[in-house]
VOGU-3710 file (C-alpha; in Angstrom, 3 decimals, decimal comma):
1> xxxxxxxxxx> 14,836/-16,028/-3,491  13,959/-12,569/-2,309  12,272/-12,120/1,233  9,892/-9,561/2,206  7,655/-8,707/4,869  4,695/-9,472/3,363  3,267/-10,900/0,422  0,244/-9,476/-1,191  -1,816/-12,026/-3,671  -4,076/-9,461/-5,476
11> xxxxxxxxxx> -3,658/-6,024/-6,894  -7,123/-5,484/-6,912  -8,725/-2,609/-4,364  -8,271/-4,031/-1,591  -5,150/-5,837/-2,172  -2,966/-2,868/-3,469  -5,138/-0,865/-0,192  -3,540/-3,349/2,229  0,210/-3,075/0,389  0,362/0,390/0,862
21> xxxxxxxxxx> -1,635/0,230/4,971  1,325/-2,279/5,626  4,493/-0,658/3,549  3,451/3,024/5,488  4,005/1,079/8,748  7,692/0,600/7,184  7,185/-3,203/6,064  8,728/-4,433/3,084  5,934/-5,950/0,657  5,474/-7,534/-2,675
31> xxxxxxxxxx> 2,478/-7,548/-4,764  1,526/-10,170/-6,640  -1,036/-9,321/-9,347  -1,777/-11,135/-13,121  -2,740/-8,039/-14,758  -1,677/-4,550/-14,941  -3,961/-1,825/-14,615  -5,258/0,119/-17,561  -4,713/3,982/-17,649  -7,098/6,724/-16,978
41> xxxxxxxxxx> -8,483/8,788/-19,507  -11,251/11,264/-18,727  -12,503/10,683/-22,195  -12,978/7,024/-21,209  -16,510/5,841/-20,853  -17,792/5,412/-17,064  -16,993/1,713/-16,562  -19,914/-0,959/-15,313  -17,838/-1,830/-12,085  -19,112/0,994/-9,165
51> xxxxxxxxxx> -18,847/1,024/-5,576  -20,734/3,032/-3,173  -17,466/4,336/-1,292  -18,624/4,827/2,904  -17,171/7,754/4,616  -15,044/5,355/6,220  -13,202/3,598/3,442  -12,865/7,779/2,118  -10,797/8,147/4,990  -8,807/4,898/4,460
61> xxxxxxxxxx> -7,658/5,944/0,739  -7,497/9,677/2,682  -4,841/8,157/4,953  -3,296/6,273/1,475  -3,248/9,661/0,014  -4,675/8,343/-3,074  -8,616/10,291/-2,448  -7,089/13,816/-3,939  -6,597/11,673/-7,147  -9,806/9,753/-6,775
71> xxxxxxxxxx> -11,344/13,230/-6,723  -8,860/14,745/-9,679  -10,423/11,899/-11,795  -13,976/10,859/-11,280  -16,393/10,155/-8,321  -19,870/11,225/-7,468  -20,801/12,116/-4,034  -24,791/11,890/-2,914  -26,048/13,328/0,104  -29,458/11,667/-0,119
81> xxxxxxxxxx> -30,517/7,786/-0,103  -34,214/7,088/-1,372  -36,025/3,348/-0,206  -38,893/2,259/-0,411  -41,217/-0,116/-1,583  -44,492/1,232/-2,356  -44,671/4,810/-2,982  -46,757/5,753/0,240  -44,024/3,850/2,502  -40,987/6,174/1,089
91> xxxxxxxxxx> -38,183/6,750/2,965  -35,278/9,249/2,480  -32,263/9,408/4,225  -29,802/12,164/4,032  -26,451/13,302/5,328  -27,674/16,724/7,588  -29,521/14,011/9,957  -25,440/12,667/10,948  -24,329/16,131/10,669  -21,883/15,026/7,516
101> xxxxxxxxxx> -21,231/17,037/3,906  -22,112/13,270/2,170  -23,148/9,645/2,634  -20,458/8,799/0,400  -19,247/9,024/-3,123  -20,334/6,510/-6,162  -16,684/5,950/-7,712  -15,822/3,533/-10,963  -13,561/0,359/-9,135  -11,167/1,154/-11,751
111> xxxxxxxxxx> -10,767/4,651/-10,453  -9,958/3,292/-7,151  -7,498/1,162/-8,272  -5,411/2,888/-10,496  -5,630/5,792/-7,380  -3,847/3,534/-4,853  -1,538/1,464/-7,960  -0,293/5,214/-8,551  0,788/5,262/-5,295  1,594/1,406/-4,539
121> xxxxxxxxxx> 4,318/2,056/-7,595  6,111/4,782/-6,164  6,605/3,553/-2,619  9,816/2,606/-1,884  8,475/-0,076/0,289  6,115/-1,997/-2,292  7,501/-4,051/-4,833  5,457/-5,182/-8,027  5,793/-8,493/-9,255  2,965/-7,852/-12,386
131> xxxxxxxxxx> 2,238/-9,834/-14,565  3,248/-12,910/-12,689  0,243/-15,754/-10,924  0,541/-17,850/-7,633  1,454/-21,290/-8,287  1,350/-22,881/-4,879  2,480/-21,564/-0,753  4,148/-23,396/1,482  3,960/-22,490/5,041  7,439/-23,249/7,456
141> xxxxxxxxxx> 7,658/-22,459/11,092  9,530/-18,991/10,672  8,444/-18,145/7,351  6,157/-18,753/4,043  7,265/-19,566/0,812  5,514/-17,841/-2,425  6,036/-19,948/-5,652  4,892/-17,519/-8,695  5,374/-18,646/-12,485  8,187/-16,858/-12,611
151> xxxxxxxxxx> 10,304/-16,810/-8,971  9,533/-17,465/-5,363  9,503/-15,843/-2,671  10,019/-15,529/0,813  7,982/-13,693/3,238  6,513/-13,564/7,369  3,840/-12,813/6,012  1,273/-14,269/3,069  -1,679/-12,097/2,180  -4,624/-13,227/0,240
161> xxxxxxxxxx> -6,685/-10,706/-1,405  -7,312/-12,467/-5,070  -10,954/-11,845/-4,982  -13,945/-14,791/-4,486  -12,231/-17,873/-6,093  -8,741/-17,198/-3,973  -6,216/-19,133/-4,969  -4,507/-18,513/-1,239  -7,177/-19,821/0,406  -7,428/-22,769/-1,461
171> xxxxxxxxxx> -3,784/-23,422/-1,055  -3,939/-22,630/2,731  -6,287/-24,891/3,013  -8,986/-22,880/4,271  -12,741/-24,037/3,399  -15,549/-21,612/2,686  -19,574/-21,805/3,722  -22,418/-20,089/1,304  -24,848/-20,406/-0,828  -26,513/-18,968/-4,300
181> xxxxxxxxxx> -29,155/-16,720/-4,147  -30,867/-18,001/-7,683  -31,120/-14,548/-8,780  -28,624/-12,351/-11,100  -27,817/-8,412/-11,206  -27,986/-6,527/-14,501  -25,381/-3,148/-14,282  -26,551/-0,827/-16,805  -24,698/2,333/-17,888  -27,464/5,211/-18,756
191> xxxxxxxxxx> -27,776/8,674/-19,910  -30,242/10,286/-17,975  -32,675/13,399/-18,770  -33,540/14,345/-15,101  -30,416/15,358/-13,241  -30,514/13,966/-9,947  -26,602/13,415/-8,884  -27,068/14,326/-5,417  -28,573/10,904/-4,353  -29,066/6,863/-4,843
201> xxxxxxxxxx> -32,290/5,424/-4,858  -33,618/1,791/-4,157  -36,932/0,365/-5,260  -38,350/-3,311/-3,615  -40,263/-4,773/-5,933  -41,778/-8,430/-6,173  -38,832/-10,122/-8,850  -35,913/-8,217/-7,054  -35,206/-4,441/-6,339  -34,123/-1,775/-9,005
211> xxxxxxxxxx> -31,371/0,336/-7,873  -30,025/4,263/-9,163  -26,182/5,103/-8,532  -25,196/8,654/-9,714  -22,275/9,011/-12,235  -19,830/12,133/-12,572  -20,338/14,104/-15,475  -22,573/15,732/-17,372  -23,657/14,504/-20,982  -25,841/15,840/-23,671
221> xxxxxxxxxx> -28,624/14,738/-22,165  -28,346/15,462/-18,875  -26,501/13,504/-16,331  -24,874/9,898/-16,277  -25,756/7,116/-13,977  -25,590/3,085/-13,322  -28,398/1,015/-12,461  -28,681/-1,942/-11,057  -31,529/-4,882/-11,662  -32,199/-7,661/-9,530
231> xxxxxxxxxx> -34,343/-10,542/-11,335  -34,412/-14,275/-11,627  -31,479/-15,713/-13,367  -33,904/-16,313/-16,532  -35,127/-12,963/-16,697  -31,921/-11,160/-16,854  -30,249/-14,005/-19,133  -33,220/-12,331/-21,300  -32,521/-8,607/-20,868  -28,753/-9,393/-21,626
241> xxxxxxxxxx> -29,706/-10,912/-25,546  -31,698/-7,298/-25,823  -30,009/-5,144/-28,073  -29,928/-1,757/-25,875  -32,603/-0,125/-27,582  -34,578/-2,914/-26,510  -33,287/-2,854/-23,028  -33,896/0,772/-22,780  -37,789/0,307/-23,343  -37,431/-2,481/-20,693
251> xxxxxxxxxx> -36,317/-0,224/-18,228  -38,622/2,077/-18,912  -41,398/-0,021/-18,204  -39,864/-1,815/-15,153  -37,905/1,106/-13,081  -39,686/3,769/-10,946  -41,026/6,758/-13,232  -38,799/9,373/-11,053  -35,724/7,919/-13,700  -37,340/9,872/-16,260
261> xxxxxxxxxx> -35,687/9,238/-19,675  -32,167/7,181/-20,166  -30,503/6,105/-23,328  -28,750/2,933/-22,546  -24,425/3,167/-22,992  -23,432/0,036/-21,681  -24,639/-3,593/-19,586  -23,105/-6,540/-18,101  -24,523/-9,514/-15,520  -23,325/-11,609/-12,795
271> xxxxxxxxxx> -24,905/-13,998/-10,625  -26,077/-13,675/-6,783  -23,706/-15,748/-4,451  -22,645/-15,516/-0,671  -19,646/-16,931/0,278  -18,111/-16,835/3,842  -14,047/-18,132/4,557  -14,728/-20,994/7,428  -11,594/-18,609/9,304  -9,161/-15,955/7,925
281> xxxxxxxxxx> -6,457/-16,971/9,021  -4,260/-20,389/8,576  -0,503/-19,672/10,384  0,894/-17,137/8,784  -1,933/-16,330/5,872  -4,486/-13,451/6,231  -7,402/-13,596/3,892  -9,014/-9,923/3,038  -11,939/-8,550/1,295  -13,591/-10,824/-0,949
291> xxxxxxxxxx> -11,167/-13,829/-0,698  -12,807/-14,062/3,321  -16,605/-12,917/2,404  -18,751/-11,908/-0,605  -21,940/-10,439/0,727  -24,834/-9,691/-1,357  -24,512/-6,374/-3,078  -27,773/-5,122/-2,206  -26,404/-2,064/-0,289  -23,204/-2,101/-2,088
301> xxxxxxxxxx> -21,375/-2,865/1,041  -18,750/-5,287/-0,455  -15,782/-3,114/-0,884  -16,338/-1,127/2,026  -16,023/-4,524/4,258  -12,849/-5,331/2,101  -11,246/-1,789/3,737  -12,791/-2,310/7,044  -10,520/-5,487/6,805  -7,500/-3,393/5,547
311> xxxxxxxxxx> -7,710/-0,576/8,344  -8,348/-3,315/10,820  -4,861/-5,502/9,776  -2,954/-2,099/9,770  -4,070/-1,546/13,714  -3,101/-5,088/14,772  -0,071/-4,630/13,210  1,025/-1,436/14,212  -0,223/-1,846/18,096  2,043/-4,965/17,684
321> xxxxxxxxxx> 5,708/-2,787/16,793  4,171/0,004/19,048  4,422/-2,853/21,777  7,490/-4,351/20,962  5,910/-7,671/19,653  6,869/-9,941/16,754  3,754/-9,006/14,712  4,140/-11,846/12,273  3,653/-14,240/15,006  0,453/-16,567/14,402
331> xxxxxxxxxx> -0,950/-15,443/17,944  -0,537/-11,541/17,237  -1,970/-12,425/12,901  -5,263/-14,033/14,744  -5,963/-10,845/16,316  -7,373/-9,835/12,734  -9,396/-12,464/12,316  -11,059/-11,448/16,020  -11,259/-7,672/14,714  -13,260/-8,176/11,571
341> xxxxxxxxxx> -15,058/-11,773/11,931  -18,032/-10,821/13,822  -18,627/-7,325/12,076  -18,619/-9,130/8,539  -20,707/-11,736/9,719  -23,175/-8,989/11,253  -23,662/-7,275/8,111  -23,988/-10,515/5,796  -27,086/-11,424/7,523  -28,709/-7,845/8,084
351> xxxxxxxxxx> -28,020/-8,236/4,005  -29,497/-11,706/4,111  -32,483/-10,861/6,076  -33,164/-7,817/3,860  -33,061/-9,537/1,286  -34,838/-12,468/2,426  -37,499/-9,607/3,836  -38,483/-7,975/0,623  -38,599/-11,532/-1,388  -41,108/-12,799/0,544
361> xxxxxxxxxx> -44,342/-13,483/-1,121  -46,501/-13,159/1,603  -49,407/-9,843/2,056  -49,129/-9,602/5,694  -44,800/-9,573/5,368  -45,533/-6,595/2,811  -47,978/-4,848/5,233  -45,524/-5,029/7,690  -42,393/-4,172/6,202  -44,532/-0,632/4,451
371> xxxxxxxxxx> -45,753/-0,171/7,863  -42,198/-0,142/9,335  -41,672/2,164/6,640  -44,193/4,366/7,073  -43,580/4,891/10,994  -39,705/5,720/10,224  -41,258/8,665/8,439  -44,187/9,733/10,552  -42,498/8,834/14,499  -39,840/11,890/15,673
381> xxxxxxxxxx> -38,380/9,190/17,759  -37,674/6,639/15,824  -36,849/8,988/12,787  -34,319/10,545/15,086  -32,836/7,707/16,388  -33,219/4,555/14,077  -32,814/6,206/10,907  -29,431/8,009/12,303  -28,218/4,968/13,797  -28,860/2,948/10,619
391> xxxxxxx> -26,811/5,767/8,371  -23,953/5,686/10,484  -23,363/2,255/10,627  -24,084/2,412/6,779  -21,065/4,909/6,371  -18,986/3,070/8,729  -19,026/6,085/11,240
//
């Protein structure tokens, strides 16, 4: 059996993020990950899966030197963000009022990953055990053990970032709390006509709010972007049998007329769910990004909160050497747990209560929430303060 410092379940973004956070503090890890990652070809088509990429998690994969190659390849930056509900209640948000070149950048997931597997492969510290699946953990006093389908392994330290459904946290024992939010999200690839790269846009409306993501690139057209629909599970079930022809005309009719012309490229659905680990950590396993939350998307804050978890693992750990501690001790581990618990939590319910905000049926709730609206535009003090407040929290400044 081979022993390492740490064992990584998931090669996903925020799994290979945390292999390399941990093997630049000189650890020894293994990755454990069922599927390797696809090439990049700039002739490839944009893929469904985006992420709106906060100035903070830039200067994570900064700090993993994997953002020049992010950059090389594809990703969007926007300086602007557009919400509103009805058209005399818009509000705009943009990057001057937190003195910052960009809000962030709208970057494929794939992109992401194969930026930090480029450099996850070539550290001399990170060794891949791909393809290869988690059978079952067992957890000793002094150490873990890893059972894969193909070896096991032993390790201080057991990592579990294999997405919603983790396998690590089921085996760890570690219960989750959440709910469905009976509504689905259609992601829908588009040519546009009307260039407008240089922000994201948001749209309330009474079945669920429309959302506009800018892509790199430039086509025939004009420019490329993703959009995202939010509908009951019925409705979308309906606009994913449309041939996209026939989802293109639905768009048309349903999204804000400031999309101007798109030729549908691609579409996909998934359902609306919140889930919330009951802790993150058991002994000597850490859950991370999506294995300990999945928020709902509706500010695309889900990756973001995956490397808030990563940068805030690499501090505990590192503070721990500085200090001369045994970092893989349970006591020093919970430390994580304290670090990112509250701040996760905190944003799942500003999420929920959004969300919960602009579904609700009821005149006077819309009055109010057009009115709040409306005064972020016309108060100076509350345009200074709460709107810049509200962005830098967004960006994770």
């Amino acid at each position: 059996m081979e022993s390492f410092d740490c064992v990584v379940v998931g090669g996903g973004m925020v799994g290979a993020a945390s292999a390399l956070a941990l093997a630049h503090l000189g650890l020894q890890v293994a990755v454990v990950e069922k599927y390797v990652a696809e090439p990049f070809s700039s002739t490839q088509s944009h893929d469904l899966r985006v992420s709106a990429i906060s100035l903070a998690s830039q200067h994570l994969l900064t700090q993993l030197e994997c953002w020049p190659q992010i950059s090389q390849w594809r990703s969007c930056p926007y300086k602007r963000l557009g919400v509103w509900e009805s058209e005399n209640s818009y509000v705009e948000f943009d990057a001057t009022e937190i003195n910052t070149e960009n809000l962030g950048h709208i970057i494929e997931n794939r992109v992401i990953q194969l930026s930090l597997w480029q450099q996850m492969i070539n550290h001399k510290s990170i060794t891949l055990y791909c393809p290869d699946t988690l059978q079952s953990i067992e957890q000793f006093e002094e150490h873990s053990e890893v059972h894969l389908s193909k070896t096991t392994l032993l390790a201080k330290l057991i990592v579990g970032a294999d997405g919603a459904n983790s396998i690590v946290r089921s085996q760890a024992g570690i219960g989750i709390t959440g709910w469905d939010y009976q509504q689905s999200a259609m992601l829908i690839n588009v040519e546009t006509v009307l260039l407008q790269q240089d922000i994201t846009w948001q749209q309330f409306l009474p079945s669920g709010p429309v959302a506009f993501l800018p892509l790199s690139g430039q086509s025939e057209q004009g420019g490329y972007a993703s959009l995202v629909w939010y509908d009951s599970k019925e409705k979308i079930k309906q606009l994913s049998s449309m041939s996209n022809k026939q989802l293109q005309q639905a768009v048309f009719e349903h999204f804000p007329k400031r999309l101007g012309a798109i030729n549908v490229i691609d579409k996909a659905a998934f359902p609306l769910t919140r889930r919330h680990a009951n802790q993150y950590q058991k002994h000597r396993v850490l859950l991370l990004g999506d294995a300990a939350h999945t928020i709902n998307p509706l500010a695309g804050q889900g990756v973001n909160l995956g490397f808030k978890d990563v940068k805030a693992l690499q501090t505990v750990i590192a503070n721990a050497i500085a200090n001369s501690e045994n970092w893989y001790e349970p006591a020093i581990l919970s430390r994580y747990e304290k670090a990112r618990r509250a701040d996760n939590l905190l944003m799942m319910t500003t999420m929920d209560a959004l969300y919960a905000s602009f579904s609700h049926p009821s005149s006077l709730v819309k009055v109010a929430r057009n009115g709040a609206f409306m005064a972020l535009n016309k108060l100076p003090f509350l345009n200074t303060t709460v709107k810049s407040k509200a962005l830098a929290y967004a960006c994770g400044l």
